[in-house]
C-alpha positions as CSV (number, residue, x, y, z in Angstrom):
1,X,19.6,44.5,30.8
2,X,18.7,41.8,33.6
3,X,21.5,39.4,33.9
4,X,18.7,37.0,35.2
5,X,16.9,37.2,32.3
6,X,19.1,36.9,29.7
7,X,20.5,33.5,31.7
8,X,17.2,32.7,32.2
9,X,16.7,32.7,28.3
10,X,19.8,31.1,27.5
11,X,19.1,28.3,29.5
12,X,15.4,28.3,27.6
13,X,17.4,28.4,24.1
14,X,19.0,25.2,25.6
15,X,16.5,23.6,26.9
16,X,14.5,23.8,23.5
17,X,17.8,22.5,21.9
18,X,18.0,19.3,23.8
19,X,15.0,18.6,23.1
20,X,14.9,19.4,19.2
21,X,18.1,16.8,19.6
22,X,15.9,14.0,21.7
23,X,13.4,14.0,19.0
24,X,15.6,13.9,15.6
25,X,16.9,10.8,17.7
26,X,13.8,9.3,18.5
27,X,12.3,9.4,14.8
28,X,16.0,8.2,14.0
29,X,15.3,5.1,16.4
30,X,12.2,4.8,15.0
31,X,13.6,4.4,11.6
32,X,16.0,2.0,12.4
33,X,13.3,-0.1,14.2
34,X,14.6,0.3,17.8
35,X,11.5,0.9,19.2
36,X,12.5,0.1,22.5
37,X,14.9,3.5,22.5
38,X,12.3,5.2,20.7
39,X,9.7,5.0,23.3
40,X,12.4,5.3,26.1
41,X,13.7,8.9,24.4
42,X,9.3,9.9,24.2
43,X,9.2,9.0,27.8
44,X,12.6,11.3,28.6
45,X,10.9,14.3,25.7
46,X,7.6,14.4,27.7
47,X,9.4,14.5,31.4
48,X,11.6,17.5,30.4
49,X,8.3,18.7,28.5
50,X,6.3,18.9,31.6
51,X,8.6,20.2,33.7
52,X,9.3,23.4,31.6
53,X,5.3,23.0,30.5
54,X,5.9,23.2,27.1
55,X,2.8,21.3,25.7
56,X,4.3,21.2,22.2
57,X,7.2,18.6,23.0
58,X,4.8,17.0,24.7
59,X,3.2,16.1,21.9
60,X,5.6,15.4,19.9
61,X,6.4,12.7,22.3
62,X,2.8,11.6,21.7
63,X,3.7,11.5,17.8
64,X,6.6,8.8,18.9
65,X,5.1,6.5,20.6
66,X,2.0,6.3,17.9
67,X,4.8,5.9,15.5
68,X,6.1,3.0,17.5
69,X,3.1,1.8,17.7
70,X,2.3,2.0,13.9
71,X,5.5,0.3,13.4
72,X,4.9,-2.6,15.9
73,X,1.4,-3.1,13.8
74,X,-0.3,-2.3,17.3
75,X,-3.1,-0.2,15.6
76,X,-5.2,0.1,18.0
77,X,-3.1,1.9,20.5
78,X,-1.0,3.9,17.5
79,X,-4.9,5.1,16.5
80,X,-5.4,6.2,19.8
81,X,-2.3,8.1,20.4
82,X,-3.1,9.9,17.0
83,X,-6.2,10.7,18.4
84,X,-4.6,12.5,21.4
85,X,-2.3,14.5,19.2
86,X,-5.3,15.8,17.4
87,X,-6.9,17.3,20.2
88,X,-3.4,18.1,22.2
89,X,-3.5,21.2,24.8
90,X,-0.9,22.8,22.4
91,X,-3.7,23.3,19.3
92,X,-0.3,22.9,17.6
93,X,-1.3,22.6,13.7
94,X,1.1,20.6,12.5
95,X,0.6,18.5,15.2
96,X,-2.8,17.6,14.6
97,X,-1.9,17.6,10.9
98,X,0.5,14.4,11.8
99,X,-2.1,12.8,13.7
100,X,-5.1,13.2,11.1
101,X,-2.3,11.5,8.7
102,X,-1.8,8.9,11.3
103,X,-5.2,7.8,11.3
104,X,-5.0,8.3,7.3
105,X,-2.4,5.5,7.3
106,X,-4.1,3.1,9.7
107,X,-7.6,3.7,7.6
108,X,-5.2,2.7,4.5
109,X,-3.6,-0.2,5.8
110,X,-7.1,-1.8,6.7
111,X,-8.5,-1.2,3.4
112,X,-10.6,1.8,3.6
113,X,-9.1,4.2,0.9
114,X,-12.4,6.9,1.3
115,X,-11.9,7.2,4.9
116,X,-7.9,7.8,4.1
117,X,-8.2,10.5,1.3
118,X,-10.7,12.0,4.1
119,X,-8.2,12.6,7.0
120,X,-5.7,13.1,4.5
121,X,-7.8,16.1,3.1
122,X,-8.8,17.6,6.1
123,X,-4.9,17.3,7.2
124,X,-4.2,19.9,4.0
125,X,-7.3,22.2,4.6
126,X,-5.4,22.4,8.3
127,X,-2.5,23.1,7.2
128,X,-3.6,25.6,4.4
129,X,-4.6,27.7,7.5
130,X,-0.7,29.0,7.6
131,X,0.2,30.9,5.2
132,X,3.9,31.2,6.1
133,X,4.7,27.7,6.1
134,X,7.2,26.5,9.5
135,X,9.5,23.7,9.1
136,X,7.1,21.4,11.1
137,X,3.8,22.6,8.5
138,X,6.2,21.4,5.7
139,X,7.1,18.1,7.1
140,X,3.5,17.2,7.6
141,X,2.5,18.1,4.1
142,X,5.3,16.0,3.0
143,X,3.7,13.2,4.7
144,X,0.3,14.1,3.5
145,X,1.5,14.3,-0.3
146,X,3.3,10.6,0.4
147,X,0.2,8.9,1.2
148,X,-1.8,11.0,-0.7
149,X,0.7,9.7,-3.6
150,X,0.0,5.6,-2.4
151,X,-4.2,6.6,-2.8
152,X,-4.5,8.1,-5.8
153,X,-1.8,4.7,-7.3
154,X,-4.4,2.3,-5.8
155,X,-7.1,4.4,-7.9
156,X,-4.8,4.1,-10.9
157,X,-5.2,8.2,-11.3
158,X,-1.6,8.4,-12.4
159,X,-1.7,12.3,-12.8
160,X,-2.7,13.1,-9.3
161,X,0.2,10.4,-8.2
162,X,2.6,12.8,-10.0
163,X,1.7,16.0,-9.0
164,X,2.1,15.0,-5.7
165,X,4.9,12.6,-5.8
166,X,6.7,16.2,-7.5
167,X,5.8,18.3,-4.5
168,X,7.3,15.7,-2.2
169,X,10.5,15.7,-3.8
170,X,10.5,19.6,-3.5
171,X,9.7,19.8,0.0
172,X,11.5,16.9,1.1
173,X,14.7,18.7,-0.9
174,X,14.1,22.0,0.7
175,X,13.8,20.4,4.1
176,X,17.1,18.6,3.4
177,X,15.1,15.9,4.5
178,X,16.9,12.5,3.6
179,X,14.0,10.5,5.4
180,X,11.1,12.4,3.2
181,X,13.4,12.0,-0.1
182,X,13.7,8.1,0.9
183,X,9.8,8.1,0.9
184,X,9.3,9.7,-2.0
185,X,12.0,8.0,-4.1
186,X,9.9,4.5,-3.1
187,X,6.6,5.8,-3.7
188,X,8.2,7.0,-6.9
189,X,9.3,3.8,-7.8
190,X,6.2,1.9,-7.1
191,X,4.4,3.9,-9.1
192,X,6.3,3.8,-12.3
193,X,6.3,0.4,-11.5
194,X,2.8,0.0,-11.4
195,X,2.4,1.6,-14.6
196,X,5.6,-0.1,-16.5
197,X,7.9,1.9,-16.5
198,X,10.7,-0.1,-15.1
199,X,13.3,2.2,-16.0
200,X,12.4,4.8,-14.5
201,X,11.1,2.9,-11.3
202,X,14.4,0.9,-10.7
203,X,16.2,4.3,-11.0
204,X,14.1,5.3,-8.0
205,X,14.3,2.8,-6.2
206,X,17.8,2.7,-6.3
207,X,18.3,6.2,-5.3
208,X,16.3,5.3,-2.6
209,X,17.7,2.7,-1.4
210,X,21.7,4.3,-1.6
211,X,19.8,6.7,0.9
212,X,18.3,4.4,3.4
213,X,21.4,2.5,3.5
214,X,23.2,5.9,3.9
215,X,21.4,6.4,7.3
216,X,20.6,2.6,8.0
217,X,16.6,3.1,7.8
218,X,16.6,-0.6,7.5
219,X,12.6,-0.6,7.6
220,X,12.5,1.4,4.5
221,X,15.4,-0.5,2.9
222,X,13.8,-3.8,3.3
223,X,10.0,-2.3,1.4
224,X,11.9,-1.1,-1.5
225,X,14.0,-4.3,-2.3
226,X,11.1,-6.4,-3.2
227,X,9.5,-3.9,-5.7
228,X,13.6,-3.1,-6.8
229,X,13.8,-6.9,-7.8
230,X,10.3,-6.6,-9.6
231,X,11.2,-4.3,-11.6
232,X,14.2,-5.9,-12.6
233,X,12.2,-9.5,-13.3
234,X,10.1,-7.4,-15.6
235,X,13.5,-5.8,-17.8
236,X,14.2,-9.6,-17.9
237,X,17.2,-9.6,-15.5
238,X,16.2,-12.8,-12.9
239,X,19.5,-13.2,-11.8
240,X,19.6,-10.1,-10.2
241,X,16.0,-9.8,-9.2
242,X,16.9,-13.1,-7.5
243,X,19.8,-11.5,-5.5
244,X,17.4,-8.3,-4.7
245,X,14.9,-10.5,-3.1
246,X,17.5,-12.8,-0.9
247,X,18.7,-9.8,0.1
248,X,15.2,-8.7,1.3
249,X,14.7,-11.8,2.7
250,X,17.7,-12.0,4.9
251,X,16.9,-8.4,6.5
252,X,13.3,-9.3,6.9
253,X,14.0,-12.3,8.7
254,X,16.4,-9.8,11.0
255,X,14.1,-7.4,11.1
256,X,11.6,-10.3,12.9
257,X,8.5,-8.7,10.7
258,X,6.3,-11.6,8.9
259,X,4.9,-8.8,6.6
260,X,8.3,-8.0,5.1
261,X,8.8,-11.7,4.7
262,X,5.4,-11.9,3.0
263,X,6.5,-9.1,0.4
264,X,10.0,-10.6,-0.3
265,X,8.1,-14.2,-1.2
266,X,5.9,-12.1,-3.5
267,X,8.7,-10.7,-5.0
268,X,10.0,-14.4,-5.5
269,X,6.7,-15.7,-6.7
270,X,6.1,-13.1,-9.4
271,X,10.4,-13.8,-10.9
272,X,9.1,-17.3,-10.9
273,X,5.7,-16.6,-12.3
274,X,7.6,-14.7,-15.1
275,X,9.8,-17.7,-15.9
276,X,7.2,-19.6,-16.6
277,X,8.2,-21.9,-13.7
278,X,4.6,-22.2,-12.4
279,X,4.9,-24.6,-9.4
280,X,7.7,-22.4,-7.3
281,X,6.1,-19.7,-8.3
282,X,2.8,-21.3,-6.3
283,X,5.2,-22.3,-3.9
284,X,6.4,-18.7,-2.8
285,X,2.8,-17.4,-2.9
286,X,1.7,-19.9,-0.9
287,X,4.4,-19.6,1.5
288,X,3.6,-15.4,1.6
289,X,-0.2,-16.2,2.2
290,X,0.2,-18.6,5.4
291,X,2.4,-16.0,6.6
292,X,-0.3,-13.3,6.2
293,X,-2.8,-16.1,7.9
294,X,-0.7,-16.2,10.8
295,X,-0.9,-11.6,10.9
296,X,-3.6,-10.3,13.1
297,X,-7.5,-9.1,11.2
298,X,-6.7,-6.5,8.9
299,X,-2.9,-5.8,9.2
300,X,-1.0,-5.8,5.5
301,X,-3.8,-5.8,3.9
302,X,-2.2,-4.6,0.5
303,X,0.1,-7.1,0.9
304,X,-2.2,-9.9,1.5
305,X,-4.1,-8.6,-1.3
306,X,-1.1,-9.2,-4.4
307,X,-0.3,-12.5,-2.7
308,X,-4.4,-13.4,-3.8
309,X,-3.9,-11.8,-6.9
310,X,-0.8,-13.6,-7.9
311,X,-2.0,-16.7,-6.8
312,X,-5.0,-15.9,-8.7
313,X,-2.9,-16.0,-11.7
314,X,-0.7,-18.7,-11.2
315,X,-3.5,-21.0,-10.9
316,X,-5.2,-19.5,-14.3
317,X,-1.8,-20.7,-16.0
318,X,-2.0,-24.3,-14.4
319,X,-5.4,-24.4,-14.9
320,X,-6.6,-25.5,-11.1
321,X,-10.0,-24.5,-11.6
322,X,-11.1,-25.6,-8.0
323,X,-8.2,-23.6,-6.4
324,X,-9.1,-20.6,-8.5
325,X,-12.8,-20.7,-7.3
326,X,-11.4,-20.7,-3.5
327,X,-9.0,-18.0,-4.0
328,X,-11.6,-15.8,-5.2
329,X,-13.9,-16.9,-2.6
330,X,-11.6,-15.6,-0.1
331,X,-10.7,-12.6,-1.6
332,X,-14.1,-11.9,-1.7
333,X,-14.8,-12.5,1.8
334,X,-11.9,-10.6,2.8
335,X,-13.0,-7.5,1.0
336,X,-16.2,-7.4,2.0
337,X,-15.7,-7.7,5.3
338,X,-13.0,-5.0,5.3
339,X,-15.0,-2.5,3.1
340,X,-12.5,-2.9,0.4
341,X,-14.6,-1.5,-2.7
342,X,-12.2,-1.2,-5.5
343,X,-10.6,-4.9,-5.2
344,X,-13.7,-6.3,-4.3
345,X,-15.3,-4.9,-7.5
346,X,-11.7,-6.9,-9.4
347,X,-12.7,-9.9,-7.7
348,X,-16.6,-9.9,-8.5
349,X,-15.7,-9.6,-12.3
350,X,-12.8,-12.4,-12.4
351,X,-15.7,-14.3,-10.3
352,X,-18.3,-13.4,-13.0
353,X,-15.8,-14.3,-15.9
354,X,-14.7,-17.6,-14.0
355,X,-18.5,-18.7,-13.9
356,X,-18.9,-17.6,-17.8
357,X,-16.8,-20.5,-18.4
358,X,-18.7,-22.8,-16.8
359,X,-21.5,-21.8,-18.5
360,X,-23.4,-20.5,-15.4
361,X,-24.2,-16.9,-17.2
362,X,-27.0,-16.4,-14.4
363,X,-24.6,-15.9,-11.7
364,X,-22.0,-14.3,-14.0
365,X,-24.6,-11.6,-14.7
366,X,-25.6,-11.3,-11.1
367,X,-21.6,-10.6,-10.0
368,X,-21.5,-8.3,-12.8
369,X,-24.5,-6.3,-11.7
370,X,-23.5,-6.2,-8.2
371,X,-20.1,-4.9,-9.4
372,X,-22.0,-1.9,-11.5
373,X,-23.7,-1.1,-8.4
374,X,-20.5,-0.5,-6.3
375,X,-19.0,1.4,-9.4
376,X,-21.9,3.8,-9.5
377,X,-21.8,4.1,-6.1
378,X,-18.6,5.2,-5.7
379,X,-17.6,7.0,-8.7
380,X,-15.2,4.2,-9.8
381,X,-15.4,5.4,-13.7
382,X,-12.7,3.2,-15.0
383,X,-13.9,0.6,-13.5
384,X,-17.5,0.7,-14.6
385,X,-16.4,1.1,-18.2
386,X,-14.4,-2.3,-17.6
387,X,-17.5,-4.3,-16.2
388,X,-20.0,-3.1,-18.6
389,X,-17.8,-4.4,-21.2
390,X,-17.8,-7.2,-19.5
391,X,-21.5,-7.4,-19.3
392,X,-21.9,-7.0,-22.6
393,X,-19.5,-10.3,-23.5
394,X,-21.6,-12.4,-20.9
395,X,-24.5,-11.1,-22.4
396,X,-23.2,-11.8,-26.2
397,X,-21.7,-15.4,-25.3
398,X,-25.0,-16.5,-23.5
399,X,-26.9,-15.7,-27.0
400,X,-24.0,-17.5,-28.9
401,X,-24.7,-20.5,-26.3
402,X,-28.4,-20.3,-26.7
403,X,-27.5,-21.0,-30.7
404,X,-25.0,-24.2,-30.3
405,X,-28.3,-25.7,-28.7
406,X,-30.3,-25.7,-31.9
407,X,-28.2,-25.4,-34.3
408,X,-24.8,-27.7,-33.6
409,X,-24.8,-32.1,-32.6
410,X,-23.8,-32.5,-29.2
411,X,-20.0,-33.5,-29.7
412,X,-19.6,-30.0,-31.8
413,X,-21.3,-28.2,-28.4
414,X,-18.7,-30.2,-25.9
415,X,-15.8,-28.7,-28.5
416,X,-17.2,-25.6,-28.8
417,X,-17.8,-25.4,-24.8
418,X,-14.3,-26.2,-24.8
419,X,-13.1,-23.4,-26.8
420,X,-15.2,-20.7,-25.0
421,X,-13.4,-22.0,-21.9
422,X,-9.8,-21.3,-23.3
423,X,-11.1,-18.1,-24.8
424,X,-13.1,-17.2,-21.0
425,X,-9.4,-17.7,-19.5
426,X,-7.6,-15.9,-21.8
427,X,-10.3,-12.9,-21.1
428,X,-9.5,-13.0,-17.6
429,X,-6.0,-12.9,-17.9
430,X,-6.5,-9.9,-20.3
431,X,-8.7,-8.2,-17.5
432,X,-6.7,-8.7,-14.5
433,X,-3.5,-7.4,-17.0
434,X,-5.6,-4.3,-17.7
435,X,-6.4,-3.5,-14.0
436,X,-3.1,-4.6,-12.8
437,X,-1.7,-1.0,-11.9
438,X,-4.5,-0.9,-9.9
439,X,-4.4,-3.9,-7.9
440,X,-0.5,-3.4,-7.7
């Protein structure tokens, strides 16, 4: 046996070491929300990389800094350095597995659910190429299966949710992967929350959250709280809810990151909103949506969105009918312009509804029917079974109007008018409850 070569291959064997080492740290950094030592330990990964010309490190250096990226909301460059990953020398795939889900999350944050479940897709049918799964092939279909998990919640297909959410745990536990099991404990969570089941959501949560705090992921920590303290306003239990979401507060405002200061008053606003305490309630919301005023186009969009939505209802309680109007107007606008079918088609019928009660059953029908069109269009069968039945009640109330004329005096029309507004507001709160998992 050469001496030379067996030294030569140790030194290999270490070299490869080191670096495994430099990249659990980075993606520990990057956890933590040091980006600044993240993006120094990528920049230390890819020297070493190049000088032993080991394209797969290199990458994988390329995968940190479009996680920093991500992180720091810079989407634009984290979308490009996702790109680069895809089409790396190495034609590592795994690699361009993590960067297809990349540009999954990035399509998902800005509101275009389609193009997500796309990448995300064609991220499993690359991965499906292997049939002995590595350790890397497994970690990116954890990640797949996470987000895959947050797409098919915001389509309220709860079954698909589980099935994946289960595989997570299972490769996350396999993988002894406390990061993964963090992920999928909050996803978890959410989703039982979105479908209310509290108890099993705060258990979640909190198993999560142990976790995080375990290993001080303090980005993770600080997106759980706020849903932690929602499901405990919902089992009735404000004072701890409150506790949860000053506790979410205090680490967001460390943290620096308006978004996670935006989800924390949301938090607040829905506790308040449940004790029937309307103005702080409108207070918190509206304190959540100047912050989301002051984000850049398109960041936190999901975020932004339950801020509208809760607003939307707190102002259906107080009855601030002009305030109402505006808040759909601008949720409109926003998910139009953003491509944002599903809670546009939400807003179009609380719109519709809205104008029912003022009577104005022309434009009610025309929002209706340009919701139907959108649910056709893209398959949204839960959906379209909600607006026609919506039709139909615009359609049976403009008859029942058409009858007050001839047959009722004028001051039994103004009472009657007056009913069919209470009983149009009471619809819409019984709408937006019905489609709440899906706007959650």
């Amino acid at each position: 046996m050469d001496p030379t070569n067996s030294s030569k291959g140790q030194s290999e064997q270490l070299i490869l070491k080191d670096l495994n080492q430099l990249v659990e740290s980075a993606k520990l950094h990057v956890e933590q929300g040091e980006f600044e030592g993240a993006f120094k330990l990528a920049q230390k990964i890819r020297k070493i990389a190049h000088k032993h010309n080991n394209d797969y490190f290199d990458g994988q250096a390329t995968v940190i800094e479009a996680s920093c990226f991500f992180h720091l909301k810079d989407f634009d460059n984290a979308a490009e350095k996702y790109q680069q990953v895809i089409i790396h020398p190495s034609e590592d795939i795994s690699l361009a597995a993590r960067g297809l889900n990349g540009l999954a999350i990035i399509a998902g944050i800005q509101g275009d659910y389609f193009l997500c479940e796309r990448y995300l897709l064609q991220a499993l049918a690359l991965l499906d190429k292997h049939q002995n799964k590595t350790k890397d092939d497994l970690d990116s279909l954890k990640r797949i299966f996470n987000n895959l998990i947050v797409i098919y919640r915001q389509w309220g297909d709860f079954d698909k949710a589980l099935h994946y959410l289960e595989r997570c745990i299972e490769i996350s536990t396999q993988l002894s992967d406390d990061s993964g099991l963090i992920t999928a404990y909050a996803n978890a969570g959410r989703l039982y929350l979105d479908y209310f089941k509290y108890e099993s959501a705060i258990e979640n949560l909190e198993t999560g959250i142990i976790l995080a705090e375990t290993i001080d992921a303090r980005i993770r920590l600080v997106s759980m709280l706020p849903n932690l303290a929602e499901a405990y306003t919902m089992i009735g239990e404000f004072q701890k809810a409150e506790q949860i979401i000053d506790k979410a507060l205090s680490l967001a405002f460390e943290l620096g990151d308006a978004a996670f200061v935006a989800h924390a008053r949301n938090a607040a606003a829905i506790l308040h909103f449940t004790k029937k305490d309307y103005q702080k309630a409108l207070f918190f919301v509206n304190a959540a949506i100047d912050l989301h005023r002051s984000f850049e186009e398109a960041q936190d969009f999901e975020i932004l969105i339950r801020s509208l939505v809760i607003k939307i209802q707190v102002n259906l309680e107080l009855e601030m009918h002009d305030e109402l109007l505006a808040d759909l107007e601008e949720a409109l606008k926003i998910t139009k312009k953003q491509n944002v079918i599903l809670y546009h088609i939400i807003f179009l019928n609380i719109k519709a509804m809205l104008k029912v009660s003022e009577n104005d059953f022309s434009e009610a029908k025309g929002l209706i029917d340009e919701a139907t069109v959108f649910c056709k269009e893209y398959k949204l069968l839960s959906h379209l079974e909600h607006t026609q039945e919506n039709r139909e009640l615009v359609v049976k109330l403009e008859q029942a109007n058409k009858a007050y004329d001839l047959a009722i005096s004028h001051q039994q029309k103004v009472q009657k008018e007056q009913e069919n507004r209470q009983n149009t507001i009471k619809i819409i709160k019984d709408y937006i409850t019905e489609v709440l998992p899906t706007i959650r």
